[in-house]
ROKOL-345718 format. One record per residue (C-alpha): x, y, z. Coordinates in nm, 3 decimals, m for minus. Each point is the difference from the previous one (the first is absolute). Layout:
N
<<X, Y, Z>>,
...
This chain:
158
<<m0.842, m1.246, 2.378>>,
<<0.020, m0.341, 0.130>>,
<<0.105, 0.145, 0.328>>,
<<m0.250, 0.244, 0.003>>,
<<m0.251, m0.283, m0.045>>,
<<0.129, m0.198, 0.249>>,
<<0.013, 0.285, 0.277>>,
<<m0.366, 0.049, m0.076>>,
<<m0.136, m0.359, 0.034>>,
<<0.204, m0.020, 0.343>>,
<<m0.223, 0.319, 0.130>>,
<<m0.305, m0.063, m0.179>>,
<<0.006, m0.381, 0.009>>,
<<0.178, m0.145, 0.311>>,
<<m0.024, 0.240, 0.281>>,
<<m0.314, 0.073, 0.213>>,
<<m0.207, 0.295, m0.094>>,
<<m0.196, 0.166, 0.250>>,
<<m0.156, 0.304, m0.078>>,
<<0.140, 0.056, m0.319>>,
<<0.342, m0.034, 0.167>>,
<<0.212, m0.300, m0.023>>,
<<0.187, 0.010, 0.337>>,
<<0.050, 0.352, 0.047>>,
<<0.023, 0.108, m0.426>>,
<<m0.231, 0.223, m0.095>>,
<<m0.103, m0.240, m0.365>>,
<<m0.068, 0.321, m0.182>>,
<<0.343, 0.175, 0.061>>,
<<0.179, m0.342, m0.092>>,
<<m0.174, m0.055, m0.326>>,
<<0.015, 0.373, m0.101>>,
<<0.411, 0.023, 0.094>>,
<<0.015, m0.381, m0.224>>,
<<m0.214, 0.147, m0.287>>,
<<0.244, 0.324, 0.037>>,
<<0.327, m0.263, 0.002>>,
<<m0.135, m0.193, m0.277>>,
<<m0.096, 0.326, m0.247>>,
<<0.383, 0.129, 0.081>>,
<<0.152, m0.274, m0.110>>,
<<m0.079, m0.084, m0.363>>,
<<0.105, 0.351, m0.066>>,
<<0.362, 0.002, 0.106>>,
<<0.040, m0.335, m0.172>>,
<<m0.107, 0.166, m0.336>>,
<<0.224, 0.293, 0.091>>,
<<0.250, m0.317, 0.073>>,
<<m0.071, m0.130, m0.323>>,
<<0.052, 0.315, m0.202>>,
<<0.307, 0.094, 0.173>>,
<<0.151, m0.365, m0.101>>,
<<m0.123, 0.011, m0.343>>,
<<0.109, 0.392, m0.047>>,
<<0.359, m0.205, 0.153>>,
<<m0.051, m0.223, m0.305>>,
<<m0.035, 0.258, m0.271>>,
<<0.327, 0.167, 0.151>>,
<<0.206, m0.332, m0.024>>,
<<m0.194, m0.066, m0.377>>,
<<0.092, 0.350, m0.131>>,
<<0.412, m0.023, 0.193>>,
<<m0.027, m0.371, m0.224>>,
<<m0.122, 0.250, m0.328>>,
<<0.189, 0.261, 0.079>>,
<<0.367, m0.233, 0.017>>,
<<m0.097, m0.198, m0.305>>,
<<m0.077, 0.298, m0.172>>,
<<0.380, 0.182, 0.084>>,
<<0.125, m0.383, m0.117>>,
<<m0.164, 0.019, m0.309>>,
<<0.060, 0.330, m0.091>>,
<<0.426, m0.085, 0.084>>,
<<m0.015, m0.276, m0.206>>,
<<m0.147, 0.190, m0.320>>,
<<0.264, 0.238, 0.104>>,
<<0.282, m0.239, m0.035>>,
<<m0.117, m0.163, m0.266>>,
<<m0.019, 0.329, m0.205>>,
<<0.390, 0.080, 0.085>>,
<<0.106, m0.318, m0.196>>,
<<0.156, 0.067, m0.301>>,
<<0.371, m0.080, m0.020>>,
<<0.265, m0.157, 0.240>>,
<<0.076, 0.349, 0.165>>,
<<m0.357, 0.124, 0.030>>,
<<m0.093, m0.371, 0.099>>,
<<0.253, m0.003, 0.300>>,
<<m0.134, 0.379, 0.109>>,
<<m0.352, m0.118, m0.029>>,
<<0.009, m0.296, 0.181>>,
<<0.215, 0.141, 0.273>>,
<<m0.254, 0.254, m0.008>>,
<<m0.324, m0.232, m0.018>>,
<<0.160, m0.195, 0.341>>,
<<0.037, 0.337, 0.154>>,
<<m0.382, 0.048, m0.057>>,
<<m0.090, m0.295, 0.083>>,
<<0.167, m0.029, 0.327>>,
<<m0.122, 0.355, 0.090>>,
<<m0.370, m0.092, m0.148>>,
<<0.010, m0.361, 0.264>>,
<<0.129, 0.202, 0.267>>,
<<m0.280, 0.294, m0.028>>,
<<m0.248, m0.360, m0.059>>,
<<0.128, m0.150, 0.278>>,
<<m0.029, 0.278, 0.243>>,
<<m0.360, 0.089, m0.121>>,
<<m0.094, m0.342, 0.092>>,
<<0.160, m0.007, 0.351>>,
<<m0.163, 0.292, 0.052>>,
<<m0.325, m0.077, m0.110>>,
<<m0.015, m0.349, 0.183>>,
<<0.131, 0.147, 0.298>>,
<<m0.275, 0.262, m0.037>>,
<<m0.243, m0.323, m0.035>>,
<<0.172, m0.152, 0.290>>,
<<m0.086, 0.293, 0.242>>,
<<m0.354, 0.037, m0.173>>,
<<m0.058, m0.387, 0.132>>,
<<0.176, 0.066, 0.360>>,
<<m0.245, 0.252, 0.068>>,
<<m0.302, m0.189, m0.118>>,
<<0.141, m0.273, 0.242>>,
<<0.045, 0.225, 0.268>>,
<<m0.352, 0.150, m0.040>>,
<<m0.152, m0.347, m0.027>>,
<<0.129, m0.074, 0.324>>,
<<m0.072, 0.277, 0.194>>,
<<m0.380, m0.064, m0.093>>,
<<0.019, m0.380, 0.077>>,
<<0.211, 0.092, 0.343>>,
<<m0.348, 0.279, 0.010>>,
<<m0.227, m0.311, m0.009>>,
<<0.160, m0.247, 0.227>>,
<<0.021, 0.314, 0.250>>,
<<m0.371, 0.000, m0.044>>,
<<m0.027, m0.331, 0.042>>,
<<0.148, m0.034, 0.342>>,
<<m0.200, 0.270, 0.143>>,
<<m0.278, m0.160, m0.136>>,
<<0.064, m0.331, 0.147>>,
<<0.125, 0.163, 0.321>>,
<<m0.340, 0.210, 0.059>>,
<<m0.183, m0.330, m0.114>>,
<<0.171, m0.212, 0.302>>,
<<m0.030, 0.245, 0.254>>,
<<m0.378, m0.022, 0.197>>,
<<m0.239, 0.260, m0.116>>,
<<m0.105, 0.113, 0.364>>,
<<0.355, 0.015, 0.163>>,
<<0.132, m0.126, 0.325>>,
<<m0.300, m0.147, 0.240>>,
<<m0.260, 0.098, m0.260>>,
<<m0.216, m0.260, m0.155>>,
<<0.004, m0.027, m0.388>>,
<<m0.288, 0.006, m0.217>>,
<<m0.056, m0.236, m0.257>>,
């Protein structure tokens, strides 16, 4: 917004206005297309925001999800314990579950934070497409604004 702000006070407070134009903007247009800029934005940040926490519930519920399968092989072991025999099975057992319940874990997570990681790229990538949007508007702004208002051999009005 601080952008926004600043492209507005360089129209509205530094360049020379002359009939409601300042060097060749039409005023109205430029604050209606800022107002426009400004009410598009704060939605796709909430719809950023949503997308990062609905990221966050994914990687929370991968975390519940792989403590819940480690849990659930560790009652299991600890139920097969009852002699030397059954001891040996179980516990070769329990490790069997337990490696397969950290490898399903650990691939839910990657997947979730890589899911996350994408979810951020393209909130970066939107980000800068508006900023590169502004500074574009900017420049033709500040080119119009240098360039005389009555062209070649014409004088300007001020």
């Amino acid at each position: 917004m601080k952008l926004l702000d600043n492209l507005e006070d360089l129209v509205d407070r530094r360049a020379r206005h002359v009939f409601h134009r300042a060097w060749g903007v039409d005023l109205d247009s430029f604050f209606t297309l800022t107002n426009q800029i400004r009410a598009a934005l704060p939605e796709e940040v909430k719809k950023a925001v949503r997308i990062t926490e609905e990221s966050g519930r994914i990687i929370a519920g991968a975390h519940e999800e792989a403590d819940r399968i480690v849990g659930e092989a560790k009652e299991h072991a600890a139920l097969l314990v009852s002699n030397d025999e059954i001891t040996r099975q179980a516990t070769h057992q329990a490790e069997d579950i337990i490696s397969r319940a950290m490898s399903e874990a650990a691939d839910i997570r990657a997947g979730a934070e890589d899911y996350a990681r994408r979810v951020v790229a393209n909130l970066e990538e939107f980000a800068a497409r508006v900023l590169d949007t502004i500074r574009q508007g900017r420049t033709q702004l500040e080119a119009s604004a240098s360039k005389p208002a009555g062209g070649p051999g014409k004088p300007t009005a001020e």
